[in-house]
C-alpha positions in Angstrom: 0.0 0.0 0.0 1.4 3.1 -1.2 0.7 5.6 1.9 -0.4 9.4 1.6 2.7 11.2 1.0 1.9 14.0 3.9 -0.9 14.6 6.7 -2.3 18.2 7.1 -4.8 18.0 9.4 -6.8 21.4 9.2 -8.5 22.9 12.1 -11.9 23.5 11.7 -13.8 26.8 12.2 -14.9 26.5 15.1 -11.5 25.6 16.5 -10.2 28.9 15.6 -13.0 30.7 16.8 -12.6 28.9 20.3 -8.6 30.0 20.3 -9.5 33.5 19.2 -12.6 33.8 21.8 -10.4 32.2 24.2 -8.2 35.0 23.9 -10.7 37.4 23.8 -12.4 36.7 27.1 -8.9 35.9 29.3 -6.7 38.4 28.5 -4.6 37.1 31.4 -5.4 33.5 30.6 -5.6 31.2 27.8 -4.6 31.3 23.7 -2.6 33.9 22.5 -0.8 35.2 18.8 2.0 36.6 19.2 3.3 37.5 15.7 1.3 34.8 14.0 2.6 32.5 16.5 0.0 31.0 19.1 0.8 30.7 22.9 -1.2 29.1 25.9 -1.1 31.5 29.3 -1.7 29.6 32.7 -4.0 31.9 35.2 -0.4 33.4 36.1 0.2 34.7 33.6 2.7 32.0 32.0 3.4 30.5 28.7 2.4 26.9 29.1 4.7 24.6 27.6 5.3 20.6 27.3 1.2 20.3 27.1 -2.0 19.4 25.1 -4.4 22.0 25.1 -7.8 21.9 23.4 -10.0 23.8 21.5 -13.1 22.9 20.8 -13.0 19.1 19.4 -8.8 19.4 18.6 -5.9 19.3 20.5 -2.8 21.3 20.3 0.7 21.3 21.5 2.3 24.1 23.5 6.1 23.0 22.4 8.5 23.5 25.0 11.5 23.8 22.6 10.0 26.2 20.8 9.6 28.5 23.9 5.9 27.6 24.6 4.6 28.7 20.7 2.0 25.8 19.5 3.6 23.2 17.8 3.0 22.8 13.6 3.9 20.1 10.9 6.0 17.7 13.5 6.4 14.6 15.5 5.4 15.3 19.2 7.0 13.0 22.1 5.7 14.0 25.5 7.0 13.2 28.9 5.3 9.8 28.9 7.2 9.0 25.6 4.2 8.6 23.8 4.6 9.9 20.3 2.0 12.3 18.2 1.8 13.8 15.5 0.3 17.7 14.8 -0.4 18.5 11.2 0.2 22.1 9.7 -2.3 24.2 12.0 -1.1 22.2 14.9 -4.0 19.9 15.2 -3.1 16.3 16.4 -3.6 13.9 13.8 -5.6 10.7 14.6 -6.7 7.4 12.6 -3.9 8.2 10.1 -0.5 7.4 8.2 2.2 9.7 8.6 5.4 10.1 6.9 7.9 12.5 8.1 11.5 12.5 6.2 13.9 10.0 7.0 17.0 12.4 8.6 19.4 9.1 8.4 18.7 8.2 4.6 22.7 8.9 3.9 22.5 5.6 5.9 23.0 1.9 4.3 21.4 0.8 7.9 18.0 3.2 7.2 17.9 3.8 3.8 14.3 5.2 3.3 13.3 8.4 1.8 10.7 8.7 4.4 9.8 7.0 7.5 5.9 5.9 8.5 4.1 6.6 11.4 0.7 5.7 12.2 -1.6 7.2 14.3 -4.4 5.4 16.5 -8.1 7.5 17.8 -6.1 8.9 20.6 -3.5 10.1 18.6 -0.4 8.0 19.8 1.6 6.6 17.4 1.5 2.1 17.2 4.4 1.1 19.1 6.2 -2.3 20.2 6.2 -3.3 23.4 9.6 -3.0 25.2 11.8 -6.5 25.2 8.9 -8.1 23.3 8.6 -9.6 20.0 7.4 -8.2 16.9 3.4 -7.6 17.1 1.6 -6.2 14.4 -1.3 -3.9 13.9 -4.1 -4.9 11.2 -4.6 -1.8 9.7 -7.2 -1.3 6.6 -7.2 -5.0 6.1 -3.3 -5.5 6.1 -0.7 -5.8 9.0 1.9 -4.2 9.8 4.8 -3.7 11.8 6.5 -0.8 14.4 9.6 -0.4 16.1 10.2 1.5 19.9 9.9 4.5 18.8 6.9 4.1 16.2 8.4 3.7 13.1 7.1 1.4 10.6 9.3 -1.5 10.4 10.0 -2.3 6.6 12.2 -5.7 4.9 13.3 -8.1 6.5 12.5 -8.5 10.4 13.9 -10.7 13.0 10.5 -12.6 15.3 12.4 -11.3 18.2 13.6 -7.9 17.2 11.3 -5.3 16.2 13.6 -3.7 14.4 15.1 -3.0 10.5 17.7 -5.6 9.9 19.3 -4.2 6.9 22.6 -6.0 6.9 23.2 -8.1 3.8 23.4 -11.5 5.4 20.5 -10.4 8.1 18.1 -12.0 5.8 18.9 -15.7 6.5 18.1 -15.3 10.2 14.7 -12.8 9.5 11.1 -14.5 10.2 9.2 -11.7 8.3 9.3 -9.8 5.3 7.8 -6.6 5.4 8.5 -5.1 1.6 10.1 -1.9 0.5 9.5 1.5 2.8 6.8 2.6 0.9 4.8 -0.4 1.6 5.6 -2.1 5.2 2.9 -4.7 4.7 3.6 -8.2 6.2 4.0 -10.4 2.8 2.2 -13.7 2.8 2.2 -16.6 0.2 4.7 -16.2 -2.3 7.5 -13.6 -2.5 10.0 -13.2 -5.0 12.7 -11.0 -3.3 16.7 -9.4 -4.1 19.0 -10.2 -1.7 22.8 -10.4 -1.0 23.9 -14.4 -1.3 27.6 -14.4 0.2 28.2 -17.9 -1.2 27.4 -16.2 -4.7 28.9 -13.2 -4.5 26.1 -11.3 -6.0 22.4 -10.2 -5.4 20.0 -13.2 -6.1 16.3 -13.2 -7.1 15.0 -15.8 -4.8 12.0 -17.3 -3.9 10.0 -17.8 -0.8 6.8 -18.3 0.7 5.4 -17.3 3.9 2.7 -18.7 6.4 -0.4 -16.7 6.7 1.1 -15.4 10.0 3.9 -14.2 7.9 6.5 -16.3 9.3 9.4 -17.7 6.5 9.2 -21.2 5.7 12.6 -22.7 6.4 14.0 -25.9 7.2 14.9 -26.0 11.1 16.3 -29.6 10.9 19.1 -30.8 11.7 18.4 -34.1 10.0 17.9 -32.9 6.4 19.3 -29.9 4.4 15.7 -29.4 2.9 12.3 -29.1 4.5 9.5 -30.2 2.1 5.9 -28.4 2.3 3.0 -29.1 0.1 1.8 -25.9 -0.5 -1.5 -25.7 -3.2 -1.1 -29.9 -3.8 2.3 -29.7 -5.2 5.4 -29.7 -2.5 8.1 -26.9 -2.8 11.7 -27.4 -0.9 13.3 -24.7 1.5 16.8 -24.7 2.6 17.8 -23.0 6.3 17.8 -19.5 4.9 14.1 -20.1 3.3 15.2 -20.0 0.2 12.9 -22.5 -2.4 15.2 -24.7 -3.5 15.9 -25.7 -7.4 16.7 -27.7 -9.8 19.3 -30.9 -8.1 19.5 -30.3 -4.7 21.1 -32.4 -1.7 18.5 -33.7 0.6 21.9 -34.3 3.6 24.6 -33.0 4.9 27.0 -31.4 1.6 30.2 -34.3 2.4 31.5 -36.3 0.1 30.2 -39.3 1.4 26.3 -37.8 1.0 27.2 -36.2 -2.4 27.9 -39.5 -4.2 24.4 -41.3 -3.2 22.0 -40.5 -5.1 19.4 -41.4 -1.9 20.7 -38.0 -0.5 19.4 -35.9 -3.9 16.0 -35.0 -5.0 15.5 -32.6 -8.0 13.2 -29.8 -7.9 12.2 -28.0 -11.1 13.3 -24.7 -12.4 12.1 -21.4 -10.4 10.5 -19.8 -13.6 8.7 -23.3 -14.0 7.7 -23.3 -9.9 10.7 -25.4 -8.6 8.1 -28.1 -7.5 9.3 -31.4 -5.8 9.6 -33.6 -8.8 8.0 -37.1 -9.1 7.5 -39.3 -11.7 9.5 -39.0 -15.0 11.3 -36.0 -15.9 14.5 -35.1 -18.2 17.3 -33.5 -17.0 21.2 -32.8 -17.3 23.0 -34.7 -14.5 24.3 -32.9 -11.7 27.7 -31.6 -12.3 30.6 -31.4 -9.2 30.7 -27.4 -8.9 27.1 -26.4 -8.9 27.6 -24.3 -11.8 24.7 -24.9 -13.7 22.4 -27.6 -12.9 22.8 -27.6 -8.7 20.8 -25.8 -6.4 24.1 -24.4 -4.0 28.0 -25.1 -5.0 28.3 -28.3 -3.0 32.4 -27.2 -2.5 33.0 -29.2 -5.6 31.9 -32.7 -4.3 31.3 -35.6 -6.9 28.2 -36.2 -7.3 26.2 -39.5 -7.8 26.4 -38.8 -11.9 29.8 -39.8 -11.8 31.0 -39.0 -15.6 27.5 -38.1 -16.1 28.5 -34.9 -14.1 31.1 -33.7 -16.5 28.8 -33.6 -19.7 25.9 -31.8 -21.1 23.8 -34.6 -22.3 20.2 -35.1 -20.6 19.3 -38.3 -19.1 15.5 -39.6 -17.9 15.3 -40.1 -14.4 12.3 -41.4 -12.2 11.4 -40.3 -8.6 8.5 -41.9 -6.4 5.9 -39.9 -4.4 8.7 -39.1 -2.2 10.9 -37.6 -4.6 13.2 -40.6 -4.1 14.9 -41.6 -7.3 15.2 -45.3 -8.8 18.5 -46.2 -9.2 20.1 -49.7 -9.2 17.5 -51.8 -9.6 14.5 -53.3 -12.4 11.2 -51.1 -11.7 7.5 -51.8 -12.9 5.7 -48.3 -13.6 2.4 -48.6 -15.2 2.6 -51.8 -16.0 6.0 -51.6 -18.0 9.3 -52.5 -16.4 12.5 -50.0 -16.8 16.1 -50.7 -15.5 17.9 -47.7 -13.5 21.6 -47.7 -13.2 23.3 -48.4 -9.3 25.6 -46.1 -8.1 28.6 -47.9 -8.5 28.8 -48.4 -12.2 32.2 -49.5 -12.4 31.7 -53.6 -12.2 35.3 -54.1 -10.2 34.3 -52.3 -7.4 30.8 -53.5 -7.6 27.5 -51.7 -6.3 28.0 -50.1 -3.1 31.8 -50.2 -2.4 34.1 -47.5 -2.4 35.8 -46.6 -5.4 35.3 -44.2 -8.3 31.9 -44.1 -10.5 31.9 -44.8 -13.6 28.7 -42.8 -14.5 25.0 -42.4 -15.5 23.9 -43.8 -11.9 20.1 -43.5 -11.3 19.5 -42.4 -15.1 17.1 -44.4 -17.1 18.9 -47.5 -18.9 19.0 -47.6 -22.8 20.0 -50.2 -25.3 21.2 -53.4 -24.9 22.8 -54.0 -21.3 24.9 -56.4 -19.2 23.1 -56.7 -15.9 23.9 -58.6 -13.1 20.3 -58.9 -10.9 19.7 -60.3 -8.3 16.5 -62.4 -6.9 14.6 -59.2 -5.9 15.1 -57.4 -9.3 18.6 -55.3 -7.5 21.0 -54.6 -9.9 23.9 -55.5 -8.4 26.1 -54.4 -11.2 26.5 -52.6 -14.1 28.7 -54.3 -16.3 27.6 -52.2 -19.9 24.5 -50.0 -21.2 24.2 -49.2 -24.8 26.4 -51.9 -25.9 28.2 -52.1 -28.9 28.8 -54.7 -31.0 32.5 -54.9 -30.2 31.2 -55.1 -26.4 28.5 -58.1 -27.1 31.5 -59.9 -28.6 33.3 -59.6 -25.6 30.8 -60.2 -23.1 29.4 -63.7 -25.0 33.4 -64.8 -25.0 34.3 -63.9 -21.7 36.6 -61.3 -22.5 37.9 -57.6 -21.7 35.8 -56.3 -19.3 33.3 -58.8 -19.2 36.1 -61.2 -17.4 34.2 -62.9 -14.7 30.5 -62.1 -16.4 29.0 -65.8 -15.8 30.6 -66.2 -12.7 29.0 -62.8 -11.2 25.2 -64.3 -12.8 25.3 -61.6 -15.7 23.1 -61.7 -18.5 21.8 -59.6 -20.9 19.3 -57.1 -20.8 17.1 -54.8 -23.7 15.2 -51.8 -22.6 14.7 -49.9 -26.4 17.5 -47.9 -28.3 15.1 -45.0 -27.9 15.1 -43.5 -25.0 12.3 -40.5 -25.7 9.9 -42.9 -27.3 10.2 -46.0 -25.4 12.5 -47.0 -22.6 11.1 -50.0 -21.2 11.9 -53.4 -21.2 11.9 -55.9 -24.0 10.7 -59.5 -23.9 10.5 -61.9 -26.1 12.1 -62.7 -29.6 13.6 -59.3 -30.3 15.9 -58.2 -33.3 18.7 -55.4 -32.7 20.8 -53.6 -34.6 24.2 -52.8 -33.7 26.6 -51.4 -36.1 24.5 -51.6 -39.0 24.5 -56.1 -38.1 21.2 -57.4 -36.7 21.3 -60.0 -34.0 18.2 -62.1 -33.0 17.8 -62.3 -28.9 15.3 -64.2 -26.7 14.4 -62.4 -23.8 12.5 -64.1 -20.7 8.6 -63.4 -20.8 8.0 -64.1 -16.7 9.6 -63.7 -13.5 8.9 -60.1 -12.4 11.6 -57.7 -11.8 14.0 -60.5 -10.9 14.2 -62.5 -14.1 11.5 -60.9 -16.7 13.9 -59.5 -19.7 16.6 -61.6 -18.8 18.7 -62.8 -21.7 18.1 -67.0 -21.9 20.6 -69.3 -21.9 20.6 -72.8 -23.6 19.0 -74.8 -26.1 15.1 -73.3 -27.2 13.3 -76.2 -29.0 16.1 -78.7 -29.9 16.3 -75.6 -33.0 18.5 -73.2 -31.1 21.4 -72.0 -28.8 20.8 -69.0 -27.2 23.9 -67.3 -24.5 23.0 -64.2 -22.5 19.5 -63.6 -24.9 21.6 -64.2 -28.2 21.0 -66.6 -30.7 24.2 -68.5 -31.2 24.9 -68.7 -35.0 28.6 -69.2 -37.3 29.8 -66.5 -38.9 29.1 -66.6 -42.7 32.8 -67.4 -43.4 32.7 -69.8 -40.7 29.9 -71.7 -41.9 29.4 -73.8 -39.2 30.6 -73.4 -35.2 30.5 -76.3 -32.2 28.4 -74.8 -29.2 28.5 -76.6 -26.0 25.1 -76.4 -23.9 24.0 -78.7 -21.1 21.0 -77.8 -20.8 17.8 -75.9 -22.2 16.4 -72.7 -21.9 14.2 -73.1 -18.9 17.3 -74.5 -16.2 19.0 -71.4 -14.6 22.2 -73.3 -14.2 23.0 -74.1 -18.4 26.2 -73.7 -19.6 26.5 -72.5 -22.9 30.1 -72.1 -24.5 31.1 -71.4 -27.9 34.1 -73.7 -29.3 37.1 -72.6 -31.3 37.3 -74.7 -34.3 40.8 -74.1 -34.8 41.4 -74.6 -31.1 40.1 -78.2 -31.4 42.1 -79.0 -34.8 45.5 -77.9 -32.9 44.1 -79.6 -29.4 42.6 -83.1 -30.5 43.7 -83.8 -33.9 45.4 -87.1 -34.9 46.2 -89.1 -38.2 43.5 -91.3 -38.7 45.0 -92.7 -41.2 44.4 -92.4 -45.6 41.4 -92.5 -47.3 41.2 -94.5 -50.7 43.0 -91.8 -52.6 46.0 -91.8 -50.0 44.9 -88.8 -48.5 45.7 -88.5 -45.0 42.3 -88.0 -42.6 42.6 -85.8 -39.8 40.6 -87.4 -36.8 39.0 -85.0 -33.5 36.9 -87.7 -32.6 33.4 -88.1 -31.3 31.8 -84.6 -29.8 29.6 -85.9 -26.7 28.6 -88.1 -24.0 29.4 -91.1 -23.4 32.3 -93.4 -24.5 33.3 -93.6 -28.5 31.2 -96.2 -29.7 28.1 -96.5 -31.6 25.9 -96.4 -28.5 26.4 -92.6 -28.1 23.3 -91.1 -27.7 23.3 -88.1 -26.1 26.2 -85.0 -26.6 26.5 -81.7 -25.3 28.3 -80.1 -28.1 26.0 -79.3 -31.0 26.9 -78.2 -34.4 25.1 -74.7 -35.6 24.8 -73.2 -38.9 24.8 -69.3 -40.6 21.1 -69.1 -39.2 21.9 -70.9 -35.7 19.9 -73.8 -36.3 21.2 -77.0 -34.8 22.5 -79.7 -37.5 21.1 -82.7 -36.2 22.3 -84.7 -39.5 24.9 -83.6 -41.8 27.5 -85.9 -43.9 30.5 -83.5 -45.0 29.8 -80.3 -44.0 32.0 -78.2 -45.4 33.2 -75.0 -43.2 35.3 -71.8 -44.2 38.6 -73.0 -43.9 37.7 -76.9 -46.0 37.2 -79.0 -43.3 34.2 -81.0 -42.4 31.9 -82.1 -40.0 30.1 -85.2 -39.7 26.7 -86.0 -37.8 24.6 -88.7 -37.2 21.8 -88.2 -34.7 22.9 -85.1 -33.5 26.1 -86.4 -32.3 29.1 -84.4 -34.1 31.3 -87.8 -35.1 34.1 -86.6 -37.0 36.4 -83.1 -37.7 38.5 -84.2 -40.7 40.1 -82.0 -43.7 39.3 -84.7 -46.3 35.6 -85.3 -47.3 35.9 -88.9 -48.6 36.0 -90.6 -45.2 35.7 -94.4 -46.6 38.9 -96.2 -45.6 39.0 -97.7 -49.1 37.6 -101.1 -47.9 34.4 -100.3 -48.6 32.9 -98.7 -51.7 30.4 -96.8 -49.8 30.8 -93.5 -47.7 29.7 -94.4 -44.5 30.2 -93.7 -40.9 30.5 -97.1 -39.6 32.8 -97.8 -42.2 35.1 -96.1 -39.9 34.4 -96.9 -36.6 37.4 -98.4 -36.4 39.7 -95.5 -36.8 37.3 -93.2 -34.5 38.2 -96.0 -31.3 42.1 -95.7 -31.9 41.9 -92.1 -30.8 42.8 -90.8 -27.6 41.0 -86.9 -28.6 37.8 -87.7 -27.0 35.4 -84.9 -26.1 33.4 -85.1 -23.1 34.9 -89.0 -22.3 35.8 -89.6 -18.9 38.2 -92.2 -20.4 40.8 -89.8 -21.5 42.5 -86.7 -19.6 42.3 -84.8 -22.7 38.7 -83.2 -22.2 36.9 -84.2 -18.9 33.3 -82.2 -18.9 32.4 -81.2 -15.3 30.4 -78.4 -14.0 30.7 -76.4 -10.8 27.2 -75.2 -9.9 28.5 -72.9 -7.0 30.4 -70.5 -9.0 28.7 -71.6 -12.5 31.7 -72.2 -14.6 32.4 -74.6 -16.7 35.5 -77.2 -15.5 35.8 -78.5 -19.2 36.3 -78.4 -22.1 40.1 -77.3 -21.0 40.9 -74.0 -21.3 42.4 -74.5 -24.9 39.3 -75.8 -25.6 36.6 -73.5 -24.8 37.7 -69.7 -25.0 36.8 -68.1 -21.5 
């Protein structure tokens, strides 16, 4: 409310017929003028001075510093230290604002142009109490505020001082915010005010929002950095000062420790956008390790839970429950679609929860084709790779690089969409990806919740395919053909599936059977499977795949990339020879049994507990294959 600039209270007619009759009728007694000046003689004969008198309905003050002469345009303060005010014919003022100039204006601790008084029926000015807090005075409909001496208090106020506090840092500590000295009003609800931030070195536009008592939200906790209030159905943040806070903003204590879990962050949007307690999906730039930018306050250059996702520009999707609590680290059904969220420790050799630097993109919305590790409650315990390459799927089905220890640790694969802004959620099913312009076919579990829906399977689908981590196990189109070793199908969560080197096994296992009938020397491996080499094999856990990974479950001379052959009778892989003709020359016919013979001279068994070349176990504990041997099966 901008006030009347001056109060001139003008004496009415009657009042200056009573002082002029008064004068009239006590000559001795009473008003007098005096050179257009107006004086008040006792009965004795004396000026009366350091008094009201009246006359007629009005009251006028007979000013002691002035020699007795009637008092004009000025603050009054009588013995009593009550304060008045008399307008330009001397009348007291009542039921009114008054501004009078502000003498210590020069002054960064008073500033106004004009300091406000106001006025009650009897005349006194409002005043605080003595050693009391701040009260305040409705008056037309708003409240306001007065210091010891009457003044209108204005900015920011202190509960327990009712007086300016005009210091740059005074704000933080203020209960009350008054606005400018032209207004004085007690501010509810909102306020966007200009103060000094230390920490910035500059004046900030900040937000806050006051109770309809006019006290400053703020958080007065000890055990959070933030209080939370839900103010018109959506909740608003304020730090200790009562500052709304913005944007990422640390829930805890700003340590290291704190800063890197991302349980200690909530995100609060933008102040032009309402910096509302965020919850549900939203899409944002990571929080960076200065504050910069994207952080509420400079957190003294902490890392953050971001790891490397604090030092770029790139915006990630993040999800936060009713409680603004983000999902991170685990595999989350929302509305009826499941979405992975990376742990905090990304970096698989220090695993989830361990000390130890962070490889990035924790709690951000996982894309792509991943390699998970997830445990039975649908925890992701760690974070192998997200939006994997080709060169990475190549190295995580072999064992190799940084996917060293993969099967051990449980891994498997995992496909949540290689959009992110049209559809991050999970994949199930038979699914086709493209990496580096190549498409690979994956089978993805339909069932198990959060702990095993979208899991990669591994083993043999259908007595038709091999599938490792989700991928279909097929040769390369040079290759041809590729030996697969799986014990198991699909549905067992302890199948092994392995892929074999063929040129590991020629160096390995190969010996001279002997010459076919054009004196060509045949190159023996020996029977692939179970059992003992004989006829009677009927069962083998090495299976022979083609360009489209379909098992060959009968195939006479198949002929890879590099001119050697396999043989297979009834599923059973029986022979790895670099000559096609595999009759001995004593029979006319090309036949398997025609060397049967040959195949129980050798020693290179596969998967025969007879020989120490190849003894198949399986250790269930730390599911890892014992055999094939290590030059065998690459690992």
């Amino acid at each position: 409310m901008r006030k009347q600039t001056k109060v001139v209270a003008v004496a009415s007619a009657a009042a200056l017929l009573a002082i002029g009759g008064a004068m009239t009728s006590f000559a001795a007694q009473g008003w007098v003028e005096e050179d257009g000046t107006w004086y008040y003689y006792d009965k004795d004969g004396n000026k009366v001075e350091n008094e009201w008198k009246k006359s007629g309905d009005n009251w006028f003050w007979l000013d002691g510093e002035e020699g007795g002469a009637m008092a004009t345009d000025k603050i009054v303060v009588d013995d009593k230290d009550n304060t008045y005010y008399v307008d330009g014919n001397g009348v007291m003022v009542t039921n009114t604002w008054v501004k009078v100039v502000n003498e210590d204006q020069d002054d960064d601790d008073d500033p106004a142009e004009y300091r406000y008084y106001y006025m009650q029926s009897s005349g006194k000015a409002y005043k605080a109490n003595n050693n009391s807090n701040v009260q305040f005075k409705t008056i037309d409909g708003k409240r306001y505020a007065f210091d010891e001496d009457g003044k209108m208090l204005y900015g920011w106020v202190k509960k327990s001082e009712p007086n300016l506090a005009t210091d740059d840092e005074d704000w933080k500590d203020c209960t009350y915010y008054l606005g400018s000295w032209e207004d004085g009003s007690m501010k509810t609800g909102w306020q966007r005010i200009t103060v000094w931030d230390e920490d910035k070195e500059d004046d900030m536009d900040y937000w806050f929002n006051f109770k309809s008592n006019g006290e400053k939200r703020y958080n007065n906790t000890s055990s959070s950095s933030v209080y939370t209030k839900k103010i018109n159905g959506k909740t608003y943040g304020f730090d200790e000062r009562g500052v709304m806070v913005y944007e990422w903003t640390m829930a805890s204590s700003g340590n290291v420790a704190s800063a890197t879990s991302v349980s200690n962050w909530l995100y609060f949007s933008s102040p032009e956008d309402g910096a509302r307690y965020t919850k549900g999906w939203f899409k944002v730039v990571a929080p960076d390790n200065d504050g910069d930018d994207n952080t509420f306050k400079d957190y003294n250059n902490n890392p953050t839970f971001a790891g490397t996702d604090a030092n770029d520009e790139n915006e990630r999707w993040y999800y936060a429950d009713g409680d603004g609590q983000l999902y991170e680290g685990q595999i989350k059904k929302i509305k009826g679609k499941y979405y992975g969220f990376a742990p905090e420790a990304n970096d698989h050799s220090v695993g989830k929860n361990k000390a130890g630097s962070k490889t990035g993109k924790a709690g951000s919305m996982l894309t792509g084709l991943c390699a998970l590790t997830v445990d039975n409650k649908g925890e992701i315990t760690t974070l192998w790779a997200r939006d994997m390459d080709s060169d990475d799927l190549d190295d995580c089905i072999n064992g190799e690089g940084d996917f060293a220890g993969f099967w051990a640790d449980g891994g498997s694969l995992y496909y949540f969409g290689s959009n992110e802004d049209a559809d991050g959620a999970m994949k199930t099913g038979n699914v086709t990806i493209n990496l580096d312009g190549d498409s690979y076919q994956f089978q993805f579990s339909k069932s198990g919740g959060s702990e095993g829906k979208g899991k990669g399977l591994t083993g043999i689908d259908d007595n038709k395919y091999i599938y490792k981590y989700g991928l279909k196990l097929k040769a390369d189109s040079d290759d041809k053909y590729m030996i697969v070793y799986a014990n198991g199908d699909t549905a067992s969560a302890s199948t092994l599936v392995e892929k074999i080197s063929s040129q590991d096994l020629r160096n390995a296992y190969s010996d001279d059977a002997g010459v076919n009938k054009d004196g060509n020397m045949v190159h023996y491996v020996g029977t692939i499977g179970a059992g003992l080499v004989n006829k009677s094999v009927s069962k083998s856990d090495y299976y022979l795949v083609n360009t489209s990974g379909t098992i060959v479950k009968n195939k006479t001379a198949a002929k890879d990339g590099d001119d050697w052959y396999f043989y297979v009778d009834n599923k059973v892989i029986k022979m790895y020879t670099s000559e096609k003709d595999l009759n001995d020359g004593t029979s006319a016919t090309t036949k398997l049994d025609d060397l049967n013979n040959n195949w129980n001279k050798t020693t290179a068994v596969i998967n025969a507990t007879t020989t120490s070349k190849a003894n198949v176990a399986y250790d269930t504990t730390n599911r890892v294959s014992l055999a094939p041997s290590s030059d065998l099966i690459k690992k």
